[in-house]
MMTF fields as JSON, N, C-alpha, C and O atoms, coordinates in Angstrom:
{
  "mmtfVersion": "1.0.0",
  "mmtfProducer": "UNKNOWN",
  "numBonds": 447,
  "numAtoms": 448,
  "numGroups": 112,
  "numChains": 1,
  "numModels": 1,
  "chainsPerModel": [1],
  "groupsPerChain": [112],
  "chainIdList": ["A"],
  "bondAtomList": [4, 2, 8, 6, 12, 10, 16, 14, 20, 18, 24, 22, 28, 26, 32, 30, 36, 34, 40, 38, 44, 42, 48, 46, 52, 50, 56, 54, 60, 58, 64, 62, 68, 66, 72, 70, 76, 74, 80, 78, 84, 82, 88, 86, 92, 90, 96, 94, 100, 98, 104, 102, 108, 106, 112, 110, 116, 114, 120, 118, 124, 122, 128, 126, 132, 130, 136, 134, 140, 138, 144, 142, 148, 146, 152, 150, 156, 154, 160, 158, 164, 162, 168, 166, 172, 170, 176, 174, 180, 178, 184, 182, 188, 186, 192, 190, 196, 194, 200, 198, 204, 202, 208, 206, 212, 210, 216, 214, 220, 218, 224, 222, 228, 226, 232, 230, 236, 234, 240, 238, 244, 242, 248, 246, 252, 250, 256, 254, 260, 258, 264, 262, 268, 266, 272, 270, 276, 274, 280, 278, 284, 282, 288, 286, 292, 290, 296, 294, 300, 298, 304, 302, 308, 306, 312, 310, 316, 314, 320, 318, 324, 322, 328, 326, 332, 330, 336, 334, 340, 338, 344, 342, 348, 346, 352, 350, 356, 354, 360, 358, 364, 362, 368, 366, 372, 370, 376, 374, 380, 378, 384, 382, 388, 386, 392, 390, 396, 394, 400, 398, 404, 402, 408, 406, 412, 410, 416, 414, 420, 418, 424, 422, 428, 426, 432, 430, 436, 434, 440, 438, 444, 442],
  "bondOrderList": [1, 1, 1, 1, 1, 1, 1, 1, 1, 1, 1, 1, 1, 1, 1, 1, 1, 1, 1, 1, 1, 1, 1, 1, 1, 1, 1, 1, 1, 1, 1, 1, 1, 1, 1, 1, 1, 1, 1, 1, 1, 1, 1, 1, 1, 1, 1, 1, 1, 1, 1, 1, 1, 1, 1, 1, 1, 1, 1, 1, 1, 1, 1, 1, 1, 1, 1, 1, 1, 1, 1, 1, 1, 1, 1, 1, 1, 1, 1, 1, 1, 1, 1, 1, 1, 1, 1, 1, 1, 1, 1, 1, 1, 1, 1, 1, 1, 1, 1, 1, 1, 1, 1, 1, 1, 1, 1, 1, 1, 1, 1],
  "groupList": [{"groupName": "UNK", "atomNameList": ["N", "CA", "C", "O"], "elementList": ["N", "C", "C", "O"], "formalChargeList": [0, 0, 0, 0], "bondAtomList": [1, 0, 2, 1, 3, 2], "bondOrderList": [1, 1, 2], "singleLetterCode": "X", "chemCompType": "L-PEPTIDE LINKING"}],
  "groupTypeList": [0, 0, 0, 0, 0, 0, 0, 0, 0, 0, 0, 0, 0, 0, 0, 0, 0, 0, 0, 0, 0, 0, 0, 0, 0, 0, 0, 0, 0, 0, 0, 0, 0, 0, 0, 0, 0, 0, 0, 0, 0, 0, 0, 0, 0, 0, 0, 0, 0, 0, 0, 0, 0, 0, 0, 0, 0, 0, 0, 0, 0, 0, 0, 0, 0, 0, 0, 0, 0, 0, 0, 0, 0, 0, 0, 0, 0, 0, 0, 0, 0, 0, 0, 0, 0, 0, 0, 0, 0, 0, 0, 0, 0, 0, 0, 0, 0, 0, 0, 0, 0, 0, 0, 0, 0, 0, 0, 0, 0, 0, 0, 0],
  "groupIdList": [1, 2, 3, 4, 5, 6, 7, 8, 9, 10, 11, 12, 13, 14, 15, 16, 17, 18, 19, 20, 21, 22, 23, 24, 25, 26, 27, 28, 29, 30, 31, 32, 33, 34, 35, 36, 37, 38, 39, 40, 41, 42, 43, 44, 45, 46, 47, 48, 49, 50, 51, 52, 53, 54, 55, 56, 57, 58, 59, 60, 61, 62, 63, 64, 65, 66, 67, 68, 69, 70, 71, 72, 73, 74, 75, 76, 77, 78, 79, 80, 81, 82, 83, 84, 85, 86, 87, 88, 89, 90, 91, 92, 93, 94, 95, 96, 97, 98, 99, 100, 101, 102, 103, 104, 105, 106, 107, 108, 109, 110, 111, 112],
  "secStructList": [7, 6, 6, 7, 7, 2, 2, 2, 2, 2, 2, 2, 2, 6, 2, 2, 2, 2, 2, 2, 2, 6, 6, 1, 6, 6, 1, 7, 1, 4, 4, 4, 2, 2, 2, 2, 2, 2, 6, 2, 2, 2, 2, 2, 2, 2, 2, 2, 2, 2, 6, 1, 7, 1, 1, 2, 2, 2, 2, 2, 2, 2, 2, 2, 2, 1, 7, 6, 6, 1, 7, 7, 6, 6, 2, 2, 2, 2, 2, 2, 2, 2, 2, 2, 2, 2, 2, 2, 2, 2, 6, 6, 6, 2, 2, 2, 2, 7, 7, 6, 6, 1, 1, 1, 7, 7, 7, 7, 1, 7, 7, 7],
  "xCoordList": [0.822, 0.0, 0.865, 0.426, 2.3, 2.857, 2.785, 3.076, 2.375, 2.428, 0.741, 0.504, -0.186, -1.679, -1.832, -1.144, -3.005, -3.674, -4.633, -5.615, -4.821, -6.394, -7.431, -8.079, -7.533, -8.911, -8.918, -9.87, -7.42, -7.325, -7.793, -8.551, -6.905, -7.239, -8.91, -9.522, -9.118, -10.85, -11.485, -12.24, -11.149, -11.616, -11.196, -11.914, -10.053, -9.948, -10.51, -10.875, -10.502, -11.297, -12.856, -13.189, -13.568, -15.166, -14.929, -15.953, -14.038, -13.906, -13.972, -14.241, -13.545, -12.908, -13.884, -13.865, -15.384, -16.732, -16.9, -16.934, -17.068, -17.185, -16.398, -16.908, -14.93, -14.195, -13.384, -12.261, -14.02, -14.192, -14.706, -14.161, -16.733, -17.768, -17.583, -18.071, -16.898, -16.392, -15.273, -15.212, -14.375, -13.711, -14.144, -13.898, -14.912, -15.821, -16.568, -17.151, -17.062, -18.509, -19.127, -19.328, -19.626, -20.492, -20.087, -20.744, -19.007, -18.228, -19.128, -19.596, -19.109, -19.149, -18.529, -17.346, -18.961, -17.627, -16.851, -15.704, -17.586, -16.745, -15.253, -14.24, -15.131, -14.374, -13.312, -12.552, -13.212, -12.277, -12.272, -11.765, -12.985, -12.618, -11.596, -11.449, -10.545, -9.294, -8.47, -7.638, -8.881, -8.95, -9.427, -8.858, -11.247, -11.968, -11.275, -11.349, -10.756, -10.515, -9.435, -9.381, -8.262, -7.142, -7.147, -6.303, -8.349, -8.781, -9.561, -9.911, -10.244, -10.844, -9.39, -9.335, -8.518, -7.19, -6.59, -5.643, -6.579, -6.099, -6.959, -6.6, -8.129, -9.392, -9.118, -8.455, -9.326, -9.203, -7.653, -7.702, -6.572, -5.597, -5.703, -5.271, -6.434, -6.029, -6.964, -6.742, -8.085, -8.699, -8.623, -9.031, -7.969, -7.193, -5.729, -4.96, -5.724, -4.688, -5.297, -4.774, -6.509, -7.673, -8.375, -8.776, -8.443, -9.224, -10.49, -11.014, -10.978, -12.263, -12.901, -12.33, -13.906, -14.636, -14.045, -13.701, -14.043, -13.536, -14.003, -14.193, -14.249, -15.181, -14.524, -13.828, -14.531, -14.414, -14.534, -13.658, -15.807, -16.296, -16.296, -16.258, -16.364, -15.423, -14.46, -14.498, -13.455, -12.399, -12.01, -11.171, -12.64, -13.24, -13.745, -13.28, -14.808, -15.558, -14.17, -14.331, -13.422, -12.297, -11.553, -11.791, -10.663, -9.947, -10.402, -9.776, -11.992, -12.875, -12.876, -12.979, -12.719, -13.506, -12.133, -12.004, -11.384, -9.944, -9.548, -9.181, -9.709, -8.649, -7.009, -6.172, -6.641, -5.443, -4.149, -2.988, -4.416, -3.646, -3.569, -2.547, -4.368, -4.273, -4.002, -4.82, -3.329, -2.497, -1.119, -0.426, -0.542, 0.612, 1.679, 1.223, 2.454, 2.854, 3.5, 4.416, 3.354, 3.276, 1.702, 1.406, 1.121, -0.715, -0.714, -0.686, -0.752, -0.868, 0.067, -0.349, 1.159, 1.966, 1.267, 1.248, 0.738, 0.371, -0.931, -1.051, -2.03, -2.952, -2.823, -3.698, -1.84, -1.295, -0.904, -1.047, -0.155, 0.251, -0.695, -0.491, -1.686, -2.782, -3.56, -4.144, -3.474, -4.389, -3.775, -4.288, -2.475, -1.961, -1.887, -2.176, -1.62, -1.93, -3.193, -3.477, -4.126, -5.675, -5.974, -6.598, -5.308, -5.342, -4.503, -5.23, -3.514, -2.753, -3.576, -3.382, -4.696, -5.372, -7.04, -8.014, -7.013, -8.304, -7.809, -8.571, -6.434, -5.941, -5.493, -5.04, -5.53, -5.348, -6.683, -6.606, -8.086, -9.011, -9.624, -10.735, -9.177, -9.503, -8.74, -9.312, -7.35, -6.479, -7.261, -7.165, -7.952, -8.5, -9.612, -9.594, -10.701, -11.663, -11.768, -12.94, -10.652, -10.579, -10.767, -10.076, -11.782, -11.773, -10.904, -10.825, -9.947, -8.5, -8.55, -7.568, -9.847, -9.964, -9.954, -9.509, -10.718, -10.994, -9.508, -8.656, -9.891, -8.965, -9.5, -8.856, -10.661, -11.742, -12.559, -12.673, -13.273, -14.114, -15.676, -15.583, -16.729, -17.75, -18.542, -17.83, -19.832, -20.032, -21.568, -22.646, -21.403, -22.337, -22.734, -22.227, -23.729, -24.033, -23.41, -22.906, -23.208, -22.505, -21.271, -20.811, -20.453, -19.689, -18.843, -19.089, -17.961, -16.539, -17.35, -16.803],
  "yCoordList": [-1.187, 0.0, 1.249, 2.399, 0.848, 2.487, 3.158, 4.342, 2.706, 3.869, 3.643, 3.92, 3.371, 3.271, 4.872, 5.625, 5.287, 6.629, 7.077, 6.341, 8.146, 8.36, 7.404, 6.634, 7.452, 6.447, 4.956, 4.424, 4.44, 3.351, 3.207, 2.399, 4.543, 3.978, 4.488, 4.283, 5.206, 5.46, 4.078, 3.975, 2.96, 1.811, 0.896, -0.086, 1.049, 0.298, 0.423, -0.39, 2.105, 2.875, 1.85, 1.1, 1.727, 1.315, 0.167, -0.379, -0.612, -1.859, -2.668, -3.834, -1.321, -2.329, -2.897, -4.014, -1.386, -2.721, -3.752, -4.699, -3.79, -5.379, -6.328, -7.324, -6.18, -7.18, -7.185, -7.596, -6.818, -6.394, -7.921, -8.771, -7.698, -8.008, -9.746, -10.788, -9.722, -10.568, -12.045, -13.272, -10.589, -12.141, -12.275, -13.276, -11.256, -12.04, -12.592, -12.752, -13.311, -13.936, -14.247, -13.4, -15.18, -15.159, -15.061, -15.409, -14.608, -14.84, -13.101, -12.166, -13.175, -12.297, -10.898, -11.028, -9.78, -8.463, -8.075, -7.637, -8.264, -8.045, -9.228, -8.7, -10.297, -10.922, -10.517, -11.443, -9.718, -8.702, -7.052, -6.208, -6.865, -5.185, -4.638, -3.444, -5.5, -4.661, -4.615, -3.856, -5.283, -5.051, -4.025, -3.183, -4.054, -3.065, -1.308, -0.545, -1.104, -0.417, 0.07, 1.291, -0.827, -0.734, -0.127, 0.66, -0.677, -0.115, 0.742, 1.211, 1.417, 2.845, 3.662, 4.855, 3.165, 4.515, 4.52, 5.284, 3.796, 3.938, 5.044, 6.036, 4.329, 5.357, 6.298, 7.093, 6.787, 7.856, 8.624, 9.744, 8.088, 8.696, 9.415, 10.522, 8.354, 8.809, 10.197, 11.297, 9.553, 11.026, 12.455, 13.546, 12.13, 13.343, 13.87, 14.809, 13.249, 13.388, 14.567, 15.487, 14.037, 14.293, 15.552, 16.244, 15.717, 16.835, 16.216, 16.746, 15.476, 14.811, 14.191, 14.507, 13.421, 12.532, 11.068, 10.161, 11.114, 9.923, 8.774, 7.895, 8.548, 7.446, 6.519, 7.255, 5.399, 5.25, 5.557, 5.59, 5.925, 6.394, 7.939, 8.449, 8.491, 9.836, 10.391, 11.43, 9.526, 9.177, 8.79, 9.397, 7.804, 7.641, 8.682, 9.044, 9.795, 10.589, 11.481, 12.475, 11.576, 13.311, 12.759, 13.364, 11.726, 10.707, 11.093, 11.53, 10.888, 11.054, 12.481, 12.835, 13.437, 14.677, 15.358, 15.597, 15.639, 16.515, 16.465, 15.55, 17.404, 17.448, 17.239, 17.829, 16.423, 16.033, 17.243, 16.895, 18.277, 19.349, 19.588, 20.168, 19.284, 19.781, 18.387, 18.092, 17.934, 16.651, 16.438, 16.503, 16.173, 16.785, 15.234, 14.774, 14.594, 13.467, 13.341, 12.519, 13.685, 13.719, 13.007, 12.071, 13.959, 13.434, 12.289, 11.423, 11.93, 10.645, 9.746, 8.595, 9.79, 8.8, 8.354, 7.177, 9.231, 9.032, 8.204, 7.133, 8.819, 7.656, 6.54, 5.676, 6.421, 4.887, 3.783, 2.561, 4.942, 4.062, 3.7, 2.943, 4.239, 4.008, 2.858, 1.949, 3.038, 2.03, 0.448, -0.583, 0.786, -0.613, -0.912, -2.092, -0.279, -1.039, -1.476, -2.571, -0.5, -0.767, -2.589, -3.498, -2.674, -3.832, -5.084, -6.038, -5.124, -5.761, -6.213, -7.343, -5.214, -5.574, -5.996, -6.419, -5.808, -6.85, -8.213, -8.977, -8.588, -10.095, -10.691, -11.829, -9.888, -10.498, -10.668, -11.373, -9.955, -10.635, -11.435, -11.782, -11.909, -13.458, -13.995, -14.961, -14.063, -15.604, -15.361, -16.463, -14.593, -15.167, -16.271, -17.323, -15.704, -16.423, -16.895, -17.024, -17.34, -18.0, -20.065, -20.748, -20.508, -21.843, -22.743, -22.95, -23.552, -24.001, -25.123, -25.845, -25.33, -25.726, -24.926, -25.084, -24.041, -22.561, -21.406, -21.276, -20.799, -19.426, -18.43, -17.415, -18.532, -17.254, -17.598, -18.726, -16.159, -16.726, -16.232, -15.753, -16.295, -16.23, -14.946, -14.006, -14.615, -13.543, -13.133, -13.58, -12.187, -11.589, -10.159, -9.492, -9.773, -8.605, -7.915, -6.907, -7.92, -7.16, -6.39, -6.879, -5.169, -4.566, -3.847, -3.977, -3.168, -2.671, -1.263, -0.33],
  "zCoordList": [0.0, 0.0, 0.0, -0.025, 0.035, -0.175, -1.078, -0.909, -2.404, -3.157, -3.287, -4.463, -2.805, -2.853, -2.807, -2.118, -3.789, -4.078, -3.461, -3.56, -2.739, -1.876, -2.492, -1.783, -3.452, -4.14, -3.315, -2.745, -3.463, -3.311, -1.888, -1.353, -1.308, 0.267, 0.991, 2.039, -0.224, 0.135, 0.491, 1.458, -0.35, -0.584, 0.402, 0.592, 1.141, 2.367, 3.599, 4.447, 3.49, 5.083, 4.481, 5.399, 3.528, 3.686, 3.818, 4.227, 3.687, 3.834, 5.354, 5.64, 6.29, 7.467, 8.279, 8.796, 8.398, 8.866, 8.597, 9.382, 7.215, 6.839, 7.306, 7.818, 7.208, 6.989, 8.764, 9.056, 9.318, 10.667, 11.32, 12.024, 10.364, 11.594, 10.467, 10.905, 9.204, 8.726, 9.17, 9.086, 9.778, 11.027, 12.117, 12.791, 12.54, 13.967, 13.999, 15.072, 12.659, 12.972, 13.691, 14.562, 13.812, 15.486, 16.533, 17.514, 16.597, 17.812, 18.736, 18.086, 20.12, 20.736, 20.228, 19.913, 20.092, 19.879, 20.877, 20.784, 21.992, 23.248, 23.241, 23.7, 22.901, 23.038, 21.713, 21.433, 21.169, 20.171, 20.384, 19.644, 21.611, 22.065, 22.211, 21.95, 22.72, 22.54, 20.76, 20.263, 20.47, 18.459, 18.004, 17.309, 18.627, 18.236, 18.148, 17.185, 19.225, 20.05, 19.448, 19.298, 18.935, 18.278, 16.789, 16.36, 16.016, 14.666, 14.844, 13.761, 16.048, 15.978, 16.287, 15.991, 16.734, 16.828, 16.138, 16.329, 14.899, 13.805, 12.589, 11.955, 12.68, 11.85, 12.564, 11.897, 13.964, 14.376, 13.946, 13.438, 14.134, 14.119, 12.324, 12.002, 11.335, 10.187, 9.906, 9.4, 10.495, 10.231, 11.033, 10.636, 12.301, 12.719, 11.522, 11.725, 10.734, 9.942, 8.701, 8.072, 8.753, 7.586, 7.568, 6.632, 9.085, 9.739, 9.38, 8.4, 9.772, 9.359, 10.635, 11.679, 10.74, 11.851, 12.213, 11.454, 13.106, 13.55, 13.112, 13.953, 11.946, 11.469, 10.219, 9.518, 9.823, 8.597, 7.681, 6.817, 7.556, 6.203, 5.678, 4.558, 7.129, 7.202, 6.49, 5.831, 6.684, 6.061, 4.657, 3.991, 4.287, 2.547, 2.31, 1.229, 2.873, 2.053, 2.382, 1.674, 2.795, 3.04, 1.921, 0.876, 1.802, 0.255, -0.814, -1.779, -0.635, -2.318, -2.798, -3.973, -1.499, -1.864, -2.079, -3.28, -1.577, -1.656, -3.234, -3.971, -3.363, -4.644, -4.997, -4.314, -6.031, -5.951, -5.961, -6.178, -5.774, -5.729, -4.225, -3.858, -3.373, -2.129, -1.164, -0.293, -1.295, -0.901, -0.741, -1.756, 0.432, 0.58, 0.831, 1.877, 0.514, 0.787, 2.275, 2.292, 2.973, 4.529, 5.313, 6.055, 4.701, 5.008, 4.705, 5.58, 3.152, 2.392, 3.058, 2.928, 3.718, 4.209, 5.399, 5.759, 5.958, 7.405, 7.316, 7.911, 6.444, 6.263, 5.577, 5.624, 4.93, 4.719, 5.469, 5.428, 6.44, 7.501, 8.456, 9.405, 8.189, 9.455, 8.798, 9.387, 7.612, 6.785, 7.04, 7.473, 6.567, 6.759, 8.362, 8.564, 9.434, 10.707, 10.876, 11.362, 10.418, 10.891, 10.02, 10.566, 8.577, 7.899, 8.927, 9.204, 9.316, 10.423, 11.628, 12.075, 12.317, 13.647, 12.808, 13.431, 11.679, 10.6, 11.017, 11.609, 10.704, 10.415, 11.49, 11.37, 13.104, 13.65, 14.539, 15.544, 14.157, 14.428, 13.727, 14.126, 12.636, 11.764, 12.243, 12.748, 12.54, 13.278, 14.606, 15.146, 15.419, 16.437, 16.501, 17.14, 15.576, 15.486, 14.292, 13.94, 13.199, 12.554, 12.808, 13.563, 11.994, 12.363, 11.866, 10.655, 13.022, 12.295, 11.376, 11.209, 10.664, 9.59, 8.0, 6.862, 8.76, 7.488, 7.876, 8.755, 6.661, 6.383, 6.837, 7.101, 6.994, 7.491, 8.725, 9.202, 9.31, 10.259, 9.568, 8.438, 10.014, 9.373, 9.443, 9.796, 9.207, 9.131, 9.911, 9.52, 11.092, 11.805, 11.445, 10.543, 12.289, 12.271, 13.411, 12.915, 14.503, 14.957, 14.538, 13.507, 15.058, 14.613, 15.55, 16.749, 15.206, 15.964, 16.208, 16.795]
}
């Protein structure tokens, strides 16, 4: 993802609910709160980066909307880097509740 383009990383910030409530499947959310918790300070950190809401999608919409002139490769580094940790604490709540038969864990409605 280092050289990934706001677009690209628009597309990861909407991703992480899903692929969130994706490796927790049925599992409890409370029993991945300190995960939870870990990928909101990442969203958060990026979109304090953003000047935006502490939110995911926040975040995708500040990516989508900025114009490519007003983008500074300092910013863009920083939400990269947030992107790829926030992707890192995704995969280590699928090896939690991943089934050690499957690659994945399954899929609930609950969420981070």
């Amino acid at each position: 993802m280092s050289s990934s383009s706001p677009e690209d990383l628009a597309i990861a910030f909407r991703s992480f609910d899903r692929r969130f409530r994706d490796a927790l499947g049925d599992n409890d959310a409370g029993a991945a709160s300190d995960l939870a918790d870990a990928l909101r300070e990442h969203v958060g950190a990026a979109a304090a980066a953003l000047g935006t809401s502490a939110d995911a999608a926040s975040v995708a919409g500040e990516l989508d909307r900025r114009p490519a002139d007003q983008w500074d490769d300092a910013t863009l580094d920083e939400v990269r880097r947030h992107a790829l940790e926030a992707g890192g604490v995704l995969r280590k709540v699928d090896e939690r509740f991943a089934d050690p038969g499957d690659d994945a864990g399954g899929a609930s409605s609950d969420t981070w």
